[in-house]
C-alpha positions as a Python dict, from the first residue, in 0.01 Angstrom:
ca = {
    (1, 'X'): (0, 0, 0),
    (2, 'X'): (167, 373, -68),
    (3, 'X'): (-39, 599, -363),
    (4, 'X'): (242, 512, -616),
    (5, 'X'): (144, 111, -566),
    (6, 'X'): (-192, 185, -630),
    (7, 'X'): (-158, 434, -932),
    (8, 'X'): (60, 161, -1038),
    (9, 'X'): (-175, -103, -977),
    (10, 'X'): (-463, 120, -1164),
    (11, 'X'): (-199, 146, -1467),
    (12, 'X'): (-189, -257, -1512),
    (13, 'X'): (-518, -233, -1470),
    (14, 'X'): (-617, -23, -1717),
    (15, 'X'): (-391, -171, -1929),
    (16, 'X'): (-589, -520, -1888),
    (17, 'X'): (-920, -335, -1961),
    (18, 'X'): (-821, -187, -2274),
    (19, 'X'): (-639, -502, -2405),
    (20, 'X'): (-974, -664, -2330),
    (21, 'X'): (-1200, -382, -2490),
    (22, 'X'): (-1031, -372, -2789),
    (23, 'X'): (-1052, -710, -2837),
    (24, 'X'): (-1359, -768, -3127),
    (25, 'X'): (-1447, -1114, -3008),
    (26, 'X'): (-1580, -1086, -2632),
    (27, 'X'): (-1648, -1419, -2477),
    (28, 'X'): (-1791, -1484, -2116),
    (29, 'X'): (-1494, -1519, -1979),
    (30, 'X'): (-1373, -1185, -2108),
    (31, 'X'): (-1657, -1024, -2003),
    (32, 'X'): (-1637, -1157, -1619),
    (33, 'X'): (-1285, -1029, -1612),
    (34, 'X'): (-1372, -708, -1735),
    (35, 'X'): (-1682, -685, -1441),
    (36, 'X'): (-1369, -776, -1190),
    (37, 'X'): (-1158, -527, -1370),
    (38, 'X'): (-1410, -257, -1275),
    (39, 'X'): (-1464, -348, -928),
    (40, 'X'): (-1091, -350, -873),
    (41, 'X'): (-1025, -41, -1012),
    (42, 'X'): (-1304, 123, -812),
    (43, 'X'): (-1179, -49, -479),
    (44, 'X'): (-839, 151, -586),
    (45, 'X'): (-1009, 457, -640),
    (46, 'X'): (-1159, 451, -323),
    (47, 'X'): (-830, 344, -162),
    (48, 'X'): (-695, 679, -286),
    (49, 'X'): (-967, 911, -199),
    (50, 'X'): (-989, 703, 230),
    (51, 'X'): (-610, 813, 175),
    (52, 'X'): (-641, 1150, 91),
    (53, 'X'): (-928, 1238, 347),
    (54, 'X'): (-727, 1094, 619),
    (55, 'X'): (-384, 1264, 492),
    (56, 'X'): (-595, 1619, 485),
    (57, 'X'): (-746, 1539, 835),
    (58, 'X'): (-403, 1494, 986),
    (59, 'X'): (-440, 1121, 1012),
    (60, 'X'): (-199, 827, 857),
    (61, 'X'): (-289, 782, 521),
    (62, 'X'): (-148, 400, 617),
    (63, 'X'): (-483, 370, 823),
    (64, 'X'): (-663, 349, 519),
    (65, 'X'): (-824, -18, 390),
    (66, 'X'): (-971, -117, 70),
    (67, 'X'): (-1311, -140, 101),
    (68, 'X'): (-1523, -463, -10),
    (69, 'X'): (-1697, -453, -364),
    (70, 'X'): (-2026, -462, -234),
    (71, 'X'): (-1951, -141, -18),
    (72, 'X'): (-1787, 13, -297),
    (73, 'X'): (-2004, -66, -553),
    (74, 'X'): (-2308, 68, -349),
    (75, 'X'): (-2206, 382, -308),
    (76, 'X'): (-2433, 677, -452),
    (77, 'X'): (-2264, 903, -733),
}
């Protein structure tokens, strides 16, 4: 996946979040979503940044893999 499919794939979703958010009337369902939402756009993210480290180190930025959710997600800030 180049950067512009995955800026493109954090546009839609983006998108999906907002449409969700701005929706009054969360049910469960909308709430899961938004949960996978967030863990999709952070596997992105991450995506972009593997991409960039490798592309400054000399490597192939096509090396890079997304990352599970659990890894992701576990990551200190």
């Amino acid at each position: 996946m180049s950067d512009r499919e995955i800026h493109m794939t954090i546009s839609e979703l983006v998108a999906e979040e907002h449409a969700i958010r701005t929706n009054p009337a969360h049910v469960n369902e909308q709430r899961a979503r938004l949960r996978e939402l967030e863990h999709a756009l952070d596997q992105c993210w991450d995506l972009l940044r593997q991409r960039d480290a490798l592309r400054n180190a000399g490597g192939n930025p096509d090396a890079a893999n997304a990352r599970p959710v659990a890894e992701v997600e576990g990551y200190l800030q």
